[in-house]
C-alpha positions in Angstrom: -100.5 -135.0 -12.8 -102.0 -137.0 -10.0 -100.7 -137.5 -7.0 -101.7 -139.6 -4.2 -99.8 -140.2 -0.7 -101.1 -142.9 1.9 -100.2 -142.0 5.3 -99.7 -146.0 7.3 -99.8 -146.7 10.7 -97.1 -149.8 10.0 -96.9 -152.7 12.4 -94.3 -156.0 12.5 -97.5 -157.6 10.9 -96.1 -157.5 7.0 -100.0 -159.3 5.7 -101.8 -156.8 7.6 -100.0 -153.9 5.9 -100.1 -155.3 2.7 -103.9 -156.1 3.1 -104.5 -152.3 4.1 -102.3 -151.0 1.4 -104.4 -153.1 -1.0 -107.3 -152.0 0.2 -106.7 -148.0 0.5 -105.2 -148.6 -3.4 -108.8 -150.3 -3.9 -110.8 -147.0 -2.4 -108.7 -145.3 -4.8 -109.2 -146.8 -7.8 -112.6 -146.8 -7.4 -112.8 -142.8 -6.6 -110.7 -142.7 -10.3 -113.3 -144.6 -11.7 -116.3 -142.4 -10.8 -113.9 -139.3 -12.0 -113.6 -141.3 -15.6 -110.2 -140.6 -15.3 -108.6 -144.4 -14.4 -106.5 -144.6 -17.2 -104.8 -141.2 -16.3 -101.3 -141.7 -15.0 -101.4 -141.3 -11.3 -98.4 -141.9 -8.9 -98.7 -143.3 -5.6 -96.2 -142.9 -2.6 -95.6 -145.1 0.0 -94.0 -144.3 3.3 -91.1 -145.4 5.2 -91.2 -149.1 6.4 -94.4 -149.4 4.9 -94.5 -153.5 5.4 -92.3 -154.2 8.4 -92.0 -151.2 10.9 -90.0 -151.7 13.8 -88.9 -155.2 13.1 -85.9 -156.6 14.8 -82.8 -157.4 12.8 -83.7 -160.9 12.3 -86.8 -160.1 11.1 -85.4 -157.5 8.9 -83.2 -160.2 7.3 -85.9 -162.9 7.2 -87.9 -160.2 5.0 -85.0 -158.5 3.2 -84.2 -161.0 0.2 -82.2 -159.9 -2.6 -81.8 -157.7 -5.7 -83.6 -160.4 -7.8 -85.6 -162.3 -5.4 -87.6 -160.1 -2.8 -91.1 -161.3 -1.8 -91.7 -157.7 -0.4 -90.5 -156.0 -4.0 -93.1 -158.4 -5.5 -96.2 -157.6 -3.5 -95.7 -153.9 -4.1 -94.7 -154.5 -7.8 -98.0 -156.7 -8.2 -100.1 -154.1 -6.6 -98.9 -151.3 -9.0 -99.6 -153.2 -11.6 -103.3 -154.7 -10.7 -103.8 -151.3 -10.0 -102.3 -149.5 -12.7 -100.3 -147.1 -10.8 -96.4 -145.3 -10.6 -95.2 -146.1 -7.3 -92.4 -144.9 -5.1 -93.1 -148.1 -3.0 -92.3 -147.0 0.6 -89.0 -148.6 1.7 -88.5 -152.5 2.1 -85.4 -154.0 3.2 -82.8 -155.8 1.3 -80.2 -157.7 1.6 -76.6 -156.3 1.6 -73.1 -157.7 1.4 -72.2 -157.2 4.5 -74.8 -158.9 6.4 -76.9 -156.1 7.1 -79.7 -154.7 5.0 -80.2 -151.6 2.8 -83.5 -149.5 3.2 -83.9 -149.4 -0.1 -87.5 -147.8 -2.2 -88.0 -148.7 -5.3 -90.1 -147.1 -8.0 -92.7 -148.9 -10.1 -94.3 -148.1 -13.4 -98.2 -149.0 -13.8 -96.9 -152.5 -15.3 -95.5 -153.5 -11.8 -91.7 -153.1 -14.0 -88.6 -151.7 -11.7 -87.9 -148.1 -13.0 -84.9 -147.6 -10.6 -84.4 -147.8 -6.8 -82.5 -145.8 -4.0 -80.5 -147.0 -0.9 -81.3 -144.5 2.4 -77.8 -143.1 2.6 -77.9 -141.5 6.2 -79.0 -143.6 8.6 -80.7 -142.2 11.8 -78.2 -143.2 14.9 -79.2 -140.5 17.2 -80.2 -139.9 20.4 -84.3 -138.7 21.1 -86.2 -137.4 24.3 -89.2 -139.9 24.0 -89.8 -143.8 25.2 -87.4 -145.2 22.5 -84.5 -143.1 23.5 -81.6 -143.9 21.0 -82.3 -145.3 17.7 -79.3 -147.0 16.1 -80.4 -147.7 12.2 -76.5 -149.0 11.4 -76.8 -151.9 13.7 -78.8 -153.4 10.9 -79.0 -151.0 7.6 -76.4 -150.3 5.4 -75.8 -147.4 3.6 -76.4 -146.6 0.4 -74.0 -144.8 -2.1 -75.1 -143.1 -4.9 -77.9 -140.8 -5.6 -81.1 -141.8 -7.4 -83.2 -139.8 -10.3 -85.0 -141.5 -12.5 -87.1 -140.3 -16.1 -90.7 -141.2 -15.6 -93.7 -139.5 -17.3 -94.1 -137.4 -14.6 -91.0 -135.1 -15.3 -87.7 -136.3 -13.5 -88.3 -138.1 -9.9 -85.2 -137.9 -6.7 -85.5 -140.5 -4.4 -85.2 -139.9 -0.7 -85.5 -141.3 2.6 -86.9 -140.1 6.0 -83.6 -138.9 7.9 -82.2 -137.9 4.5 -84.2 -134.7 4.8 -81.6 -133.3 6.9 -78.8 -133.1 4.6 -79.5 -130.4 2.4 -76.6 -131.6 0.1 -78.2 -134.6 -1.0 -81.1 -132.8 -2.6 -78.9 -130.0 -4.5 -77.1 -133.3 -5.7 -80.6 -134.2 -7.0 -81.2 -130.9 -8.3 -78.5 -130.8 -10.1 -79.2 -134.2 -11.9 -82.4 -133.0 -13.4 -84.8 -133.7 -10.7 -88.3 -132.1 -10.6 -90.1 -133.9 -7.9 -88.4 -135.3 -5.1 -90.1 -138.2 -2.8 -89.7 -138.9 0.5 -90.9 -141.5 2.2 -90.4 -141.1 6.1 -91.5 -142.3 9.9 -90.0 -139.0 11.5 -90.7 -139.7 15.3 -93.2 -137.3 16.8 -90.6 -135.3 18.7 -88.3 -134.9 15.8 -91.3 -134.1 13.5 -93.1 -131.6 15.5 -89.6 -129.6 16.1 -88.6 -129.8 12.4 -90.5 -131.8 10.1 -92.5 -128.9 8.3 -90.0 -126.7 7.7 -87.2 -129.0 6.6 -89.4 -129.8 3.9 -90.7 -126.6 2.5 -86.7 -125.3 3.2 -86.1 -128.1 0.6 -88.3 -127.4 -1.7 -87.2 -124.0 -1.9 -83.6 -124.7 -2.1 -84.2 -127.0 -4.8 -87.4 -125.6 -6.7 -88.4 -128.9 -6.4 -92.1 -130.1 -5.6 -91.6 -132.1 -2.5 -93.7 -135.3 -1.7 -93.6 -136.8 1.4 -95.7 -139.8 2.8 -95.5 -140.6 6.2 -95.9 -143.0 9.1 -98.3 -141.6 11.5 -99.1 -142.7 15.1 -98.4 -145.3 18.1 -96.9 -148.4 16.1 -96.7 -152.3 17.7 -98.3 -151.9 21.0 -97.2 -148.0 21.9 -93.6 -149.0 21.6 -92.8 -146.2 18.7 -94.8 -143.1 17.9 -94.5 -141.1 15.0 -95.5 -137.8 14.0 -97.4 -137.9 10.6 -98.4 -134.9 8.5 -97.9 -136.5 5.5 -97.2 -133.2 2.7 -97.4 -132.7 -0.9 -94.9 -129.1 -1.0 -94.7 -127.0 -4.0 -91.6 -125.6 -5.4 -92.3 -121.9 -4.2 -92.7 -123.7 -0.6 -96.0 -123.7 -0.6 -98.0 -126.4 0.6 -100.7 -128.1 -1.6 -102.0 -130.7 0.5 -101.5 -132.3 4.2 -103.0 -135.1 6.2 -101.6 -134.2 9.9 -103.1 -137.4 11.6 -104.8 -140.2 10.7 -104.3 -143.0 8.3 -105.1 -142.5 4.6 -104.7 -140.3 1.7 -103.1 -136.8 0.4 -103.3 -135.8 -3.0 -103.4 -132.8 -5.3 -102.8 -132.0 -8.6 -99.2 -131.3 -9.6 -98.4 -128.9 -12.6 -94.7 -128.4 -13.2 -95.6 -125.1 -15.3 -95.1 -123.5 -12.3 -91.7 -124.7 -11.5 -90.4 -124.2 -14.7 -91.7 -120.7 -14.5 -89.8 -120.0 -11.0 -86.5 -121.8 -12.3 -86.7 -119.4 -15.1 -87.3 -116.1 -13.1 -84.8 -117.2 -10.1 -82.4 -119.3 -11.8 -80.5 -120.4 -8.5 -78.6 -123.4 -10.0 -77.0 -120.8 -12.4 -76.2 -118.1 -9.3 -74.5 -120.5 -6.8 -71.0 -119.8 -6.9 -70.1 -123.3 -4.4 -68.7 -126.5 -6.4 -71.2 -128.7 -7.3 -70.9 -132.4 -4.7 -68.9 -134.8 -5.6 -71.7 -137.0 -4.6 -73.3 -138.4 -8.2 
C-alpha cells in the first residue's frame, strides 16, 4: 500500500494551511502520475491541528462547527476527493455539548465520504520547560470517549492523537479491536519530542504489532510563540522504522506490506500470551 505523511508547519492562518495542504497534495499527485500508478489506493495523513494551530478558544469555537456542518471537515473532505485519496485528515475542532470543542480527526475515503472519526481522549494539561510553559488543552477541548477502528482497504485503521501516545492502554484497546495500522497525528513540543517521541512510538508498535504512522507538526509556529519537534515516522510492526522526515515541511512515505505483520502476529502471538483482562475501554 501507499503511504504518504505531510509534515506542516500550521499557523492561526486556516487559508494558508489549506492552500499549502492543496498544494503539497498537488506535488503528489503529480509524482503518482509519472509512476502510472494514480489510480492506486494511497492514504494520506495529516497532522495534528493541521488548519488552526494554536488558536485561541474563540477562534477554536468560531472554526469548530458541528457533526453535520463543519466548514473545516469540508475542505479536507473536498480535497480527498479532487485528489482521490484516503485520508486521516489531521485534527479539526468540533463543537461539543458542553461548550468546549472535541479534537476530533476524521478519516476520508477517495470520494471525500466520512469513513469514521475519533475524539483525542487525553488531553495534554501539563507542565513543559520551554517558552509556553503550561499547556492546558481542557480549558477548551473535550474529551472523547470511545475508541476508534475503522475497515478501510488498507487492512483495519486505530485512530489516535498526539498526547494519546502515552497511554499504552489505549493502543492494546486498539489492538484488540482488530487494528493493523494505527495513525497518529501529533504537534509533540520539541522538548517533549526529543526526550520521548521516537521511542514511544516504536514501544507502540511493538506492543501492538501494529505499523505505526505518525505525521507531525514541525518547527517555530505563529511568530516563535510554539515550537515543535517534528520527525514525522512511518514505524513497522517489528519496530523498525521505514521512513522519517526529522525537519522540514513535506512528505514521508513508504510502502506498507502487512505480510509482514501477519507473519510476526503468527510467530509471537502476544494478544493470545497476555494473561491481564482486556480494558474495559471499547
Amino acid at each position: 500500500m501507499h503511504i504518504s505523511l505531510l509534515q506542516c508547519q500550521s499557523s492561526r492562518d486556516v487559508s494558508a494551511n489549506l492552500l499549502f495542504i492543496e498544494s503539497q497534495l498537488k506535488a503528489l499527485s503529480r509524482e503518482a502520475l509519472n509512476k502510472d500508478n494514480l489510480h492506486t489506493p494511497h492514504l494520506v495523513v495529516l497532522p495534528e491541528c493541521c488548519l488552526l494551530f494554536g488558536g485561541h478558544e474563540s477562534q477554536q469555537l468560531a472554526y469548530a462547527g458541528d457533526t453535520h456542518n463543519s466548514p473545516l471537515k469540508s475542505a479536507l473532505s473536498a480535497l480527498a476527493a479532487k485528489y482521490q485519496v484516503f485520508m486521516v485528515a489531521g485534527t479539526i475542532p468540533v463543537l461539543a455539548d458542553d461548550g468546549r470543542v472535541y479534537s476530533r480527526s476524521y478519516l476520508f475515503d477517495d470520494k471525500g465520504d466520512t469513513l469514521g472519526h475519533y475524539d483525542k481522549l487525553h488531553l495534554f494539561d501539563v507542565d513543559i520547560a520551554d517558552g509556553t510553559k503550561q499547556y492546558r488543552e481542557s480549558e477548551t477541548f473535550c474529551p472523547g470517549d470511545h475508541i476508534s477502528v475503522i475497515d478501510t482497504p488498507f487492512g483495519k485503521i486505530g485512530l489516535a492523537i498526539c498526547y494519546d501516545l502515552r497511554f499504552a492502554d489505549l493502543f492494546r484497546a486498539m489492538r484488540l479491536a482488530g487494528a493493523e495500522i494505527i495513525t497518529l497525528p501529533s504537534a509533540f513540543t520539541k522538548v517533549t519530542g526529543e526526550a520521548h517521541w521516537q521511542v514511544l512510538l516504536q514501544a507502540r508498535a511493538i506492543e501492538t504489532q501494529c505499523v505505526i504512522l505518525a505525521a507531525a507538526q514541525w518547527g517555530q509556529h505563529n511568530e516563535g510563540s510554539r515550537e515543535t519537534w517534528g520527525q514525522s515516522m512511518i514505524v513497522g510492526p517489528w519496530g523498525n522504522i521505514l521512513a522519517q522526515r526529522k525537519t522540514g515541511t513535506g512528505w514521508v512515505q513508504a510502502e506498507v506490506d502487512l505480510t509482514e505483520l501477519h507473519d510476526i502476529r503468527r510467530k509471537m502471538p502476544v494478544m493470545q500470551h497476555n494473561r491481564f483482562l482486556e480494558p474495559s475501554l471499547k
